[in-house]
C-alpha positions in Angstrom: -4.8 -5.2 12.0 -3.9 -7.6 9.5 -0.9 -9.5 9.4 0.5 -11.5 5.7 3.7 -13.5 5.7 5.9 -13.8 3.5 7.4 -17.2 3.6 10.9 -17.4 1.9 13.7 -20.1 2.6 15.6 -16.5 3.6 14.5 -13.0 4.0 10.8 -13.6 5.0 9.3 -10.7 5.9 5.5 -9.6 7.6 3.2 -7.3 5.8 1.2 -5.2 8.2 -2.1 -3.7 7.0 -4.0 -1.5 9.8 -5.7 2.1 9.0 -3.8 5.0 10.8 -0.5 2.3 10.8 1.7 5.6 9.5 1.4 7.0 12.8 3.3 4.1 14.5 5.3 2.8 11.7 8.6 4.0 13.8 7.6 0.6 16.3 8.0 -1.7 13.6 11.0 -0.1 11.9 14.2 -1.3 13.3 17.8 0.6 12.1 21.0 -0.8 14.0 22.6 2.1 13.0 20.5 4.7 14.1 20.0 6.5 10.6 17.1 6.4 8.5 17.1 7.2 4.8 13.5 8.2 4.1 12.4 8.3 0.8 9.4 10.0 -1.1 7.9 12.0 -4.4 6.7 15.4 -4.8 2.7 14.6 -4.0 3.3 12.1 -0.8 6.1 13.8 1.1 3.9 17.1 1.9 1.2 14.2 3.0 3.0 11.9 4.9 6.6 12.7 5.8 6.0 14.6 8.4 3.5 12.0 10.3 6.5 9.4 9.3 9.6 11.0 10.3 8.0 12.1 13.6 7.4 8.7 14.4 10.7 7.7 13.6 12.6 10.6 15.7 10.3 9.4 18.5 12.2 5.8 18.2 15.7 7.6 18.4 16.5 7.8 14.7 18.4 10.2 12.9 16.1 11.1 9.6 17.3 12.3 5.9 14.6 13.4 3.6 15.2 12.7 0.2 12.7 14.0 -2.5 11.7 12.9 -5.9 9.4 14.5 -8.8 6.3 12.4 -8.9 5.8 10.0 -11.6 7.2 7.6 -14.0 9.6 9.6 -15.4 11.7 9.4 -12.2 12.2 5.6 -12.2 15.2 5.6 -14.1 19.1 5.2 -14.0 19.8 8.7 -13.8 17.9 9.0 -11.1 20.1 6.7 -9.6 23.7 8.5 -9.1 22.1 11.3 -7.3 20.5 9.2 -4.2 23.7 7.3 -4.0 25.5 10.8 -3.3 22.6 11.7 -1.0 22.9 8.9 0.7 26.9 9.0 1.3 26.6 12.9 2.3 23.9 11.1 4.9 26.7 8.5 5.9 24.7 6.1 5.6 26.3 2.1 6.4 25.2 -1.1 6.3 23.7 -0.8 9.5 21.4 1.4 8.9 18.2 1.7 7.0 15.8 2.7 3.9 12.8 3.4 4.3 10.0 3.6 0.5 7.2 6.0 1.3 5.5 6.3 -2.2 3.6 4.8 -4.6 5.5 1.9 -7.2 7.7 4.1 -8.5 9.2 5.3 -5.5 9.5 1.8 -4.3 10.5 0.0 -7.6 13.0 2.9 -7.3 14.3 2.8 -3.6 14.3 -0.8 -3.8 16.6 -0.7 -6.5 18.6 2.0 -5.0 19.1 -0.1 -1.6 20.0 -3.3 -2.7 22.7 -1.9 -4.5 24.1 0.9 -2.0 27.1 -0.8 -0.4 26.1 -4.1 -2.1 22.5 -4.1 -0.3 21.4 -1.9 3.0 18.2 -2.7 4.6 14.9 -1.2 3.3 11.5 -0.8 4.6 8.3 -0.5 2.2 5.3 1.8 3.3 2.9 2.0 0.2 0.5 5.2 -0.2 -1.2 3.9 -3.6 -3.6 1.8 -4.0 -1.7 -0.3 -6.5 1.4 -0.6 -4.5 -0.5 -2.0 -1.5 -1.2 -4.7 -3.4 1.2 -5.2 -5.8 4.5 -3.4 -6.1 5.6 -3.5 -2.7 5.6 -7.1 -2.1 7.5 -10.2 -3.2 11.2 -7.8 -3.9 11.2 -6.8 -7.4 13.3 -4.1 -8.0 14.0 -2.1 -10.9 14.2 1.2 -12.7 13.4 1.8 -16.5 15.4 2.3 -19.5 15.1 3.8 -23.2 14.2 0.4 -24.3 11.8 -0.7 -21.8 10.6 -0.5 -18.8 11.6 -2.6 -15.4 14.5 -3.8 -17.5 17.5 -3.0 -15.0 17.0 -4.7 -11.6 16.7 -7.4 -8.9 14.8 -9.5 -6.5 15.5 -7.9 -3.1 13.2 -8.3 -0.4 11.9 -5.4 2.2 12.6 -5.7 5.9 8.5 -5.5 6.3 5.7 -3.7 4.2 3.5 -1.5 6.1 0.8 -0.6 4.7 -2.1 1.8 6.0 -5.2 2.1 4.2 -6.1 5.6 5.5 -3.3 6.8 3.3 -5.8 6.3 0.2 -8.4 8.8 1.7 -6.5 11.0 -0.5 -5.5 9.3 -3.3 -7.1 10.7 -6.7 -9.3 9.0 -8.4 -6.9 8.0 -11.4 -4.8 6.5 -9.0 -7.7 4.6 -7.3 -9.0 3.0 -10.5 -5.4 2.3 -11.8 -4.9 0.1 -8.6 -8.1 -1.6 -9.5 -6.4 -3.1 -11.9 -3.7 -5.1 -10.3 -6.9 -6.5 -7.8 -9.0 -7.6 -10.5 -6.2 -9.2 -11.8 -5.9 -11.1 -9.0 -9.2 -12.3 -9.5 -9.0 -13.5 -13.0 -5.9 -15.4 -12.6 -6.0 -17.3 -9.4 -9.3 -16.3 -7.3 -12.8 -16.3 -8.3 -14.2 -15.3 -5.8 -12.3 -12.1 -5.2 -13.6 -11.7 -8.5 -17.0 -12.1 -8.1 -16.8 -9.8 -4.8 -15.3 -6.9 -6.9 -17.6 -7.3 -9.1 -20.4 -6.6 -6.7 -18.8 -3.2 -5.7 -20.5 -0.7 -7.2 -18.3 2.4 -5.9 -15.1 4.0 -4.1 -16.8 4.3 -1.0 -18.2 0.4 -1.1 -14.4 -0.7 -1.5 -13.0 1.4 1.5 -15.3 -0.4 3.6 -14.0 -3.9 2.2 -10.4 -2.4 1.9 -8.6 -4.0 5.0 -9.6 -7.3 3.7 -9.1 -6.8 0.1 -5.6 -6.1 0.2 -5.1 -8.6 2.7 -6.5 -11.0 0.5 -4.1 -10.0 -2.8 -1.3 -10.0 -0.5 -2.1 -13.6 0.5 -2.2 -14.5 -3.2 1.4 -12.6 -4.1 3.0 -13.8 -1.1 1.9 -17.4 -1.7 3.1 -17.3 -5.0 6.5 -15.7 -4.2 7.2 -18.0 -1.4 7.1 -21.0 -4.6 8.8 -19.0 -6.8 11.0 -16.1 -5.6 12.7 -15.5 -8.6 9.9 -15.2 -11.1 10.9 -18.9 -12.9 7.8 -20.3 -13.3 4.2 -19.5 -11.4 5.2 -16.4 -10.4 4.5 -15.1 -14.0 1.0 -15.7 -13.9 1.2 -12.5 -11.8 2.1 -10.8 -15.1 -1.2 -11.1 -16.6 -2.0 -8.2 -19.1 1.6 -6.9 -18.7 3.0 -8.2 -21.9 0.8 -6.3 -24.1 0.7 -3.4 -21.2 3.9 -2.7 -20.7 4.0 -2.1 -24.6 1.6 -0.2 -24.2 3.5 2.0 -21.8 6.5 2.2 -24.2 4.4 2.9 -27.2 2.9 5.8 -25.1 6.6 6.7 -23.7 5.5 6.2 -20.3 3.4 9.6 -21.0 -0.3 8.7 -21.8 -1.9 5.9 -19.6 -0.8 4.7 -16.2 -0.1 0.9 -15.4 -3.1 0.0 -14.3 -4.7 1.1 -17.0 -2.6 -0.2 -19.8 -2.6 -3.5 -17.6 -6.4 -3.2 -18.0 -6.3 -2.6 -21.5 -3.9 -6.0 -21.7 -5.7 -8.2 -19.8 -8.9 -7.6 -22.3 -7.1 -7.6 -25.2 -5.2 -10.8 -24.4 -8.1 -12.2 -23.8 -9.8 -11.2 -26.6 -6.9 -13.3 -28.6 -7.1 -16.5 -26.5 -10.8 -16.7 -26.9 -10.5 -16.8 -30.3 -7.8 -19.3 -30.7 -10.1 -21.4 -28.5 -8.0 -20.7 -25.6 -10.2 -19.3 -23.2 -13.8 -20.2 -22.5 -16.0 -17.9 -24.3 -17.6 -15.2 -22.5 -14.3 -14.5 -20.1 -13.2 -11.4 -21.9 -17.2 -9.8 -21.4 -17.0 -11.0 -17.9 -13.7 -9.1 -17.3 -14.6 -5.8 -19.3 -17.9 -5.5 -17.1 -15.7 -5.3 -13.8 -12.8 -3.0 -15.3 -15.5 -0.9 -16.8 -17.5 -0.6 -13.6 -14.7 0.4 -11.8 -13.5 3.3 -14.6 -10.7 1.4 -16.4 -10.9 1.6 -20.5 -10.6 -2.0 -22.1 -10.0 -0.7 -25.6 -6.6 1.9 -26.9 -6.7 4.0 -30.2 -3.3 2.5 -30.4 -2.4 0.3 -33.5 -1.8 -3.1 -32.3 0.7 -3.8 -34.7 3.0 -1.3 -33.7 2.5 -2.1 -30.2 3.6 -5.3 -30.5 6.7 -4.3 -32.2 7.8 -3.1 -28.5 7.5 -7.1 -26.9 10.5 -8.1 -28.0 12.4 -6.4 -24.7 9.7 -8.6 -22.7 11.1 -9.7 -19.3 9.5 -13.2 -20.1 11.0 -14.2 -23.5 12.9 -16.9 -23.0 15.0 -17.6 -25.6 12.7 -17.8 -29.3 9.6 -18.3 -26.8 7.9 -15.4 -25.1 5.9 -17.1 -21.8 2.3 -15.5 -22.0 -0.7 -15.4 -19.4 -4.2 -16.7 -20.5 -6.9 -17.4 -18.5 -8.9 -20.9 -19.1 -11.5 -19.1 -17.3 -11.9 -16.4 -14.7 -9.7 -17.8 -11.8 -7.3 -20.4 -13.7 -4.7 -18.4 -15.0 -1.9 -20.5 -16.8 1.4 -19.8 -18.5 1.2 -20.3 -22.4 4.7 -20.2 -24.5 3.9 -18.8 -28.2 6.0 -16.0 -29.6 5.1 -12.4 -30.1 3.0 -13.4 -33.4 0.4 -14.4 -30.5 -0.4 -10.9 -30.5 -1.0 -10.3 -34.4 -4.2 -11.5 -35.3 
């Protein structure tokens, strides 16, 4: 078992990492109230919810089931209306508890979900993908899409704890495996070299699972430092964003229909790159560097899509700020920095 904290003036919370962890996540989940509002998608719950809820029933709780379609398209506001019913059929008060078992969208979206249920009930996060693990279900963001963009409705609210269990990903697919591999590598680039240099040693699935405990452990340290200095996503905490400004314009120029995150991320962090290198941003070579790892590990660094257009989809960025939009560039692999241009960055 590994054990990351997550330092915050209020709210701290542990994340747990251990293979098999699902099987005893009821001992770590704690609901005053004695309900449990368990939520999952469509692929996961005929997994997992069985092995989950048992565990919970053995703790004394009273379980409700609620479940989701799979993917993106269910991380929206009309999703919304119906769990809050769900949930007030359940009787569920603020003594009582949520619980996220799912990949990012079912945590972006029960996060969102619980902190605005009675003005904020507790919440529990238990990742199943790969890129949740590492990502998504720490440091408390929040949110559900929109027609304009995605992530654009939410809030910072922080889990209870984040258990995660790697032997969940035995049966991830392999899209969802690489498209977590993007979030890691990230990692990497902006703030670690060394993680970088380790994942780019990996030369397949089975090479990572044996590293996995301490890989996530390691990305987890990095998110939960930066959190801890910046909760609300004000200043370092950005650098967490890198390839998501071109990415997640990506993802709305696709409709949320095409790529996953982690692979328009992917696509992002190259093609960012790309641009910084030759504005003499970046030190030359980065961008070749990063390609070789995303491409061992089956992520696409180029898009059919016209760059132009997909640039016309930045202006809903979460980081403009004001006339500036707040960029991340790399000055080389592991020293990621925040860069204020505007969206002409992107047209070259």
């Amino acid at each position: 078992m590994q054990k990351v904290s997550v330092n915050l003036p209020t709210n701290g919370y542990d994340v747990i990492i251990q293979s098999g962890l699902l099987a005893s996540a009821g001992e770590y989940i704690h609901s005053k109230g004695g309900k449990v509002f368990v939520v999952s998608d469509s692929n996961v719950s005929v997994l997992y919810c069985d092995t989950l809820i048992s565990s919970l029933t053995a703790q004394g709780y009273r379980c409700k089931l609620y479940v989701v379609k799979a993917g993106e398209s269910s991380k929206n506001i009309s999703s919304v209306m119906p769990m809050y019913s769900a949930m007030i059929e359940f009787g569920l008060t603020r003594s009582d508890l949520v619980v996220a078992l799912g990949g990012g969208v079912v945590g972006d979206l029960t996060g969102f979900v619980a902190s605005t249920y009675l003005r904020g009930v507790d919440f529990v996060q238990i990742p199943t993908s790969l890129l949740a693990q590492v990502d998504s279900s720490v440091g408390g963001k929040v949110a559900v899409d929109v027609v304009e963009g995605k992530n654009l409705v939410g809030s910072f609210y922080q889990p209870k704890v984040v258990l995660i269990d790697t032997l969940l990903l035995s049966t991830l697919p392999d899209k969802f495996y690489v498209d977590g591999m993007a979030e890691i590598i990230k990692y990497g680039c902006i703030l670690d070299k060394k993680l970088f240099d380790r994942l780019a040693a990996i030369e397949s699935r089975e090479e990572f699972m044996e590293q996995a405990e301490d890989i996530i452990a390691r990305c987890c340290a990095i998110k939960a430092g930066v959190v801890s200095r910046d909760e609300r996503d004000n200043g370092e905490r950005m650098l967490l964003n890198f390839g998501h400004t071109y990415g997640h314009a990506l993802e709305k120029y696709y409709d949320f229909s095409t790529l996953t995150h982690g692979q328009a991320v992917a696509i992002g962090m190259s093609h960012i790159t790309a641009i910084s290198e030759a504005k003499g941003l970046t030190k030359q070579g980065t961008r070749e560097k990063i390609d070789r790892v995303l491409t061992n590990f089956g992520l696409s660094t180029t898009d059919v899509a016209d760059p132009s257009q997909v640039v016309s989809y930045i202006s809903n960025d979460k980081k403009n700020l004001g006339k500036d939009l707040v960029v991340v560039i790399l000055r080389e692999i592991g020293k990621g920095v925040l860069y204020r241009t505007d969206k002409e960055f992107f047209e070259v």
